[in-house]
C-alpha positions in Angstrom: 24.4 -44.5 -122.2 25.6 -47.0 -124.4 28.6 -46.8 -126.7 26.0 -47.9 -129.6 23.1 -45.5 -128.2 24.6 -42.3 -130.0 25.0 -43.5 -133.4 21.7 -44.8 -133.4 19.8 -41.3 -132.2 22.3 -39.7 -135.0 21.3 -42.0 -137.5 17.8 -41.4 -136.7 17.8 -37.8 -136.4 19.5 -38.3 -140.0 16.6 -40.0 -141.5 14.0 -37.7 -140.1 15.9 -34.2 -141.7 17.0 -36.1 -144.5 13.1 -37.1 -145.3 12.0 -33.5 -144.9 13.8 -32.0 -147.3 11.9 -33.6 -150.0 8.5 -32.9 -148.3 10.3 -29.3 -147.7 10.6 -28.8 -151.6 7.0 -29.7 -152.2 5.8 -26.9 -149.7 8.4 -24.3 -151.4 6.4 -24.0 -154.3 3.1 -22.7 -152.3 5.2 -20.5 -149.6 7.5 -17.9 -149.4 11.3 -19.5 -148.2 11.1 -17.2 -145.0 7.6 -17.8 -144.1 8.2 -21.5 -144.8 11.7 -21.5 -142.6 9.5 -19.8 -139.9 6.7 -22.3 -139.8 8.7 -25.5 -140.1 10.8 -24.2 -137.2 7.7 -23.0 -135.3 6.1 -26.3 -135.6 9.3 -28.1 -134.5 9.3 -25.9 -131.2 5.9 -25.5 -130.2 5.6 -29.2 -130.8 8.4 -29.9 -128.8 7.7 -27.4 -126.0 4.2 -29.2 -125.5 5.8 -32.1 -125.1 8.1 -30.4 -122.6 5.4 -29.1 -120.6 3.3 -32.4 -120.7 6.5 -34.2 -119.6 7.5 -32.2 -116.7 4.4 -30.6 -115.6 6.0 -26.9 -115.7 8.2 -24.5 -117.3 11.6 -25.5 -115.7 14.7 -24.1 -117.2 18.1 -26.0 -117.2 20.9 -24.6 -115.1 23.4 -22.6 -118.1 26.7 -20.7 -117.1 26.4 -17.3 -118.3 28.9 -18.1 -121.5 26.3 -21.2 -121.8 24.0 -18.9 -122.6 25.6 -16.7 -125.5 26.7 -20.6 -127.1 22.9 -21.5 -127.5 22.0 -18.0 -128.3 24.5 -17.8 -131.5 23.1 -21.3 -132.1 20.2 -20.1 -132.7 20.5 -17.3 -134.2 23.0 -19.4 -137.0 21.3 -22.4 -137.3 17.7 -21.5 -136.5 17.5 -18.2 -138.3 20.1 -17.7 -141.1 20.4 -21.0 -142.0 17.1 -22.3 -142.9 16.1 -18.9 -144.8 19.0 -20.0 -147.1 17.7 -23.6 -147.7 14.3 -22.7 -148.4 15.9 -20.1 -151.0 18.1 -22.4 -152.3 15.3 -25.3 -153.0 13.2 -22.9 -154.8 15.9 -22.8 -157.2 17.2 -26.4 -157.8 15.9 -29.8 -157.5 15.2 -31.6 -153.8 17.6 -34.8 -154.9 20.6 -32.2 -155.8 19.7 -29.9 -152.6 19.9 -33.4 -151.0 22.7 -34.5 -151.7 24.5 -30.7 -151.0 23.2 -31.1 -147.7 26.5 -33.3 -146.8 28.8 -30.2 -146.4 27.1 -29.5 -143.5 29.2 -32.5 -142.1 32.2 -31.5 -143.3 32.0 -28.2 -142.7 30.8 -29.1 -138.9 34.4 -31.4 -138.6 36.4 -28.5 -140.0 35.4 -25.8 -137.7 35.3 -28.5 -134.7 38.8 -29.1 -135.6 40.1 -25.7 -136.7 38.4 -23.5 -134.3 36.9 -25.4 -131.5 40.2 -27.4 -131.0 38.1 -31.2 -131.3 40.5 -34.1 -132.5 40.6 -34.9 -136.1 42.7 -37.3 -137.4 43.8 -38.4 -141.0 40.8 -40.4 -142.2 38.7 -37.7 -140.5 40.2 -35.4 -143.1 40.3 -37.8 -146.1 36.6 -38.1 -145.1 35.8 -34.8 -145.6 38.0 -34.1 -148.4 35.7 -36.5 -150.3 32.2 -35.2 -149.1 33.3 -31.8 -150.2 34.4 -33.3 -153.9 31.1 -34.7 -154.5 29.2 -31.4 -153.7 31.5 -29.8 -156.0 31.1 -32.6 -158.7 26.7 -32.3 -158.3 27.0 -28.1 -157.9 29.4 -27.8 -160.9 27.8 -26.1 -164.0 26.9 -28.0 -167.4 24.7 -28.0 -170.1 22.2 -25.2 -169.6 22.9 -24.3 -166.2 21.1 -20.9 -165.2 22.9 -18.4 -162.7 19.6 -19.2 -160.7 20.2 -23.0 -160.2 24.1 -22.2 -159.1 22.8 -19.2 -156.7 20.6 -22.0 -155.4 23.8 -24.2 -154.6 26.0 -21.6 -153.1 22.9 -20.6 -150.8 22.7 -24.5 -150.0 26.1 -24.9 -149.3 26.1 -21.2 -146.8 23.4 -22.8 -145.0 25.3 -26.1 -144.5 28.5 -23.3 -142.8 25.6 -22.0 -140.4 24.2 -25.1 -139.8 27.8 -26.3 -139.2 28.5 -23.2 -136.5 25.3 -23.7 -134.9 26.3 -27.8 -134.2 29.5 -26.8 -132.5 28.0 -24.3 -130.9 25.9 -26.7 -129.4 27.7 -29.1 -128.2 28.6 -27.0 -125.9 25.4 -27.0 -124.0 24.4 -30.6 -125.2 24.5 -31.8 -121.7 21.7 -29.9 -120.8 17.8 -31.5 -121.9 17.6 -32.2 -125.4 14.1 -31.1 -125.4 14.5 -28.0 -124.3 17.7 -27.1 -126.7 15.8 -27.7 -129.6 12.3 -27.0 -128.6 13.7 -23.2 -127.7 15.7 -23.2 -130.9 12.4 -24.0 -132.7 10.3 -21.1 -131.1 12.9 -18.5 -131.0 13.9 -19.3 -135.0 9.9 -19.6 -135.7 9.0 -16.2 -134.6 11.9 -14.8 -135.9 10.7 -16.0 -139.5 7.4 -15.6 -139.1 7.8 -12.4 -138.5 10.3 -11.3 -140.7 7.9 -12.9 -143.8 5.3 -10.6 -142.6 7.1 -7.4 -142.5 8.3 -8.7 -146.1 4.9 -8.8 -147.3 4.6 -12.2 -147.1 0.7 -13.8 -146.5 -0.2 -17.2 -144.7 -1.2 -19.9 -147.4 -4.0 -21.7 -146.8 -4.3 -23.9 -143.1 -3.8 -27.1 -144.5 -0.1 -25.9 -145.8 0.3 -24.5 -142.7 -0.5 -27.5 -140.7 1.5 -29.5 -143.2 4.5 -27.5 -143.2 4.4 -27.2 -139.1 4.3 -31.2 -139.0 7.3 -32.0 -141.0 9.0 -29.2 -138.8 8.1 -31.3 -136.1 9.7 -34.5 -136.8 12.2 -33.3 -139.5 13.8 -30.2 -137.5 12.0 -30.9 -133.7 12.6 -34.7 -133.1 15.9 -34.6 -135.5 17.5 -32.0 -133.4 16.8 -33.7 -130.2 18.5 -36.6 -131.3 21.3 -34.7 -132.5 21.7 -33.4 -129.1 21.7 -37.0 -127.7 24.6 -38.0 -130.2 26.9 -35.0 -129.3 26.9 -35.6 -126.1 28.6 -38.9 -126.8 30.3 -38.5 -130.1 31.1 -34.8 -130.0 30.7 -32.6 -133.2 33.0 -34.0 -136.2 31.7 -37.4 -135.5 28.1 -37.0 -135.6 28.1 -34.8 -138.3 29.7 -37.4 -140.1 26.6 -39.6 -139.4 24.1 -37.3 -139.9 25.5 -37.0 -143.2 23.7 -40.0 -143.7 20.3 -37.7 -143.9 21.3 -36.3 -147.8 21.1 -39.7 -149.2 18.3 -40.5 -147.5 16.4 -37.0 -148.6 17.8 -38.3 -152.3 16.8 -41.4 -152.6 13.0 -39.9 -151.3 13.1 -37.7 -154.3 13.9 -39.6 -156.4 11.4 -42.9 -155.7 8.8 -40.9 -154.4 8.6 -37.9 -156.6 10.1 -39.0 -159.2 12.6 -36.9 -159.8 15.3 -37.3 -162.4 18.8 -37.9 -161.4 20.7 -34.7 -162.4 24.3 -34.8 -163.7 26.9 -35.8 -161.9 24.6 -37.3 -158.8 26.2 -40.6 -159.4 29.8 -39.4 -159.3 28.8 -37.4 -156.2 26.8 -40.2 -154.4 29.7 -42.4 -154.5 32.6 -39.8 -153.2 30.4 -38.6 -150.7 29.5 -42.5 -150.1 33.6 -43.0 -149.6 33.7 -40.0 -147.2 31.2 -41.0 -144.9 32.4 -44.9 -144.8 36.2 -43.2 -143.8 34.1 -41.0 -141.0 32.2 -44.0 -140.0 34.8 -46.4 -139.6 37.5 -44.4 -137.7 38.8 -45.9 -134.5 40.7 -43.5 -131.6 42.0 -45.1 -129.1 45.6 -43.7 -126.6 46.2 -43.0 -123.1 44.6 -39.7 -122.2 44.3 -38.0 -119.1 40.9 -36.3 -117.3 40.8 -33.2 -115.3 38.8 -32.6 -112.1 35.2 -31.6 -114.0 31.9 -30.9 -112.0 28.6 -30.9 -114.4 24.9 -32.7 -114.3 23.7 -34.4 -117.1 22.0 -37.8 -117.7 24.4 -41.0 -116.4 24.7 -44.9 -115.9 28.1 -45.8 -113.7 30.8 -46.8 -116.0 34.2 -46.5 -116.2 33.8 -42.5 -116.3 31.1 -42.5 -113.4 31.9 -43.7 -109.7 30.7 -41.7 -107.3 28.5 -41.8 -104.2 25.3 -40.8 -103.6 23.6 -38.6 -100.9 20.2 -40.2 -101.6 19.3 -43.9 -101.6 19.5 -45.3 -105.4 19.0 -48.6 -106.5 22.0 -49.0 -108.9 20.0 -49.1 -112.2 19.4 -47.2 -115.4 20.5 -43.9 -116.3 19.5 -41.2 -113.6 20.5 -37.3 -113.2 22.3 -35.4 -110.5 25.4 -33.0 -110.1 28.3 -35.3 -109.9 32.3 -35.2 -109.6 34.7 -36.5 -112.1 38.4 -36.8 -109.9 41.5 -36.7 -111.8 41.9 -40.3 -113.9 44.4 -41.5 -116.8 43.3 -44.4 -118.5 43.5 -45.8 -122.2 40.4 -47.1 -124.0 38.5 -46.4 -127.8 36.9 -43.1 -127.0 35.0 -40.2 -128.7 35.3 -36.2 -127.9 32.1 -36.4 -126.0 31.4 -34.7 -122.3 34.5 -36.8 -120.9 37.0 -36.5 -123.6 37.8 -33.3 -124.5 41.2 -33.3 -123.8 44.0 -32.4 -126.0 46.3 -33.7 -128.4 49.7 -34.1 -129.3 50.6 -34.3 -132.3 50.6 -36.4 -134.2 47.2 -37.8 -133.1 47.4 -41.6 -131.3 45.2 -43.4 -133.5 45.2 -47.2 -133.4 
């Protein structure tokens, strides 16, 4: 892969989430936030199994360690069950451009528990970054004028789904060198059902088919496709970093609302837009570059052969393009601009070599 490929399938996984939350507003209105959670997740994974299942001509199922396993399950269950209940709630209660634009704690949020809990490298601008994304949600959620207790439970319930969202990215990364496809295609179904069935028991009623289909189709591309390349940009950025590009997708979802439906920019959007503007340009900019060491590691995910992949082959192969196998990583200490994807996630010490 190259270095440019995972900031463009973040970038792109930005634009199709941040473009659904508009369209997600819309449907709000006509379903209940469960039901609705349910269906956009269940269009995203049945979508994405069938193309699975048209793909590889069967139900195979990637190879997880059993601690593999619980990862993707509390992935699931954080950022395909709890978290999207909470957005649906929260954009019943506030405008699509502000829920937008909320939507970038998610990054920060994502950095902080990368670096405070899963041990990923942060450095300085990292932090300024985030620091900055953080002050604009504040400036958008802060009350004024007329503000209900309705529009500022709507925020908070925004900003909880942004920490489970947040969980459930770290979470996967763990497993991200396993098929994209299948991550978020399982994530889909398991969080659909979930919903769907939860709404039910609530009392909740299908609207009409065309809502259904409409809603199922934005899961597809908004939630389906966007995770997929999510997974495809963690592999190589690692968790803090493609948050901070995803990011992106609130202004995106914004800048929707407000052109296409017309929205009116609320109070303090501006002053938000441009902090959280300056925190993703310090994310997006950072450059970490030292000596650094890697371990023995044994693991199978998609490859070219680069500087971190020189191995033989049992089979004949040609030399070209990215191909599969289970492969070896010896023991190498070398020094080069590098990311906290599969092959860097070494440690630190402090403070952080940054050039």
């Amino acid at each position: 892969m190259s270095a440019r490929a995972p900031i463009i399938a973040a970038l792109a996984a930005a634009l199709l989430f941040g473009g659904s939350t508009p369209f997600a507003k819309v449907l709000a209105g006509q379903v209940s936030p469960i039901l609705l959670a349910g269906l956009l997740y269940l269009g995203s994974g049945l979508g994405l199994w069938a193309i699975r299942i048209y793909r590889d001509q069967g139900l195979a199922l990637p190879t997880f360690l059993v601690r593999e396993w619980f990862w993707f399950i509390g992935s699931i269950v954080s950022g395909g069950v709890v978290a999207p209940v909470l957005l649906m709630y929260g954009l019943t209660q506030i405008s699509a451009s502000d829920a937008s634009l909320l939507l970038n704690l998610e990054s920060a949020f994502t950095a902080l528990l990368a670096w405070l809990v899963f041990r990923e490298n942060a450095d300085r601008r990292i932090v300024l970054g985030m620091a900055l994304i953080v002050a604009g949600g504040i400036a958008l959620a802060w009350p004024h004028g007329d503000t209900s207790v309705r529009g500022s439970l709507g925020g908070i319930a925004i900003a909880c789904a942004c920490l489970s969202w947040a969980l459930d990215n770290n979470l996967t990364r763990k497993v991200s060198a396993a098929d994209a496809v299948f991550i978020a295609g399982t994530k889909g179904l398991a969080a659909g059902i979930t919903n769907v069935v939860l709404a039910m028991f609530l009392g909740a009623t299908l609207p009409r088919p065309t809502v259904v289909a409409a809603a199922m189709t934005t899961g597809l591309f908004g939630y389906g496709l966007s995770l997929v390349l999510f997974v495809v940009a963690l592999r190589g950025l690692g968790s803090a970093r493609t948050g901070a590009y995803f990011s992106t997708a609130p202004f995106l979802g914004a800048v929707i609302a407000l052109v296409a439906f017309h929205e009116p920019a609320a109070h303090g959007f501006w002053l938000a837009a441009v902090l959280m503007s300056a925190g993703v340009w310090l994310h997006l900019s950072e450059r970490h570059e030292h000596e650094h060491s890697h371990q023995l590691m044994v693991h199978t995910h998609a490859h070219v052969h680069d500087a971190h992949h020189q191995h033989p082959h049992d089979a004949p192969w040609h030399g070209l393009g990215s191909h599969t196998h289970e492969h070896v990583h010896e023991a190498l200490t070398h020094h080069h601009p590098h990311y906290p994807d599969l092959h860097h996630r070494h440690g630190h010490k402090p403070p952080d070599q940054v050039a």
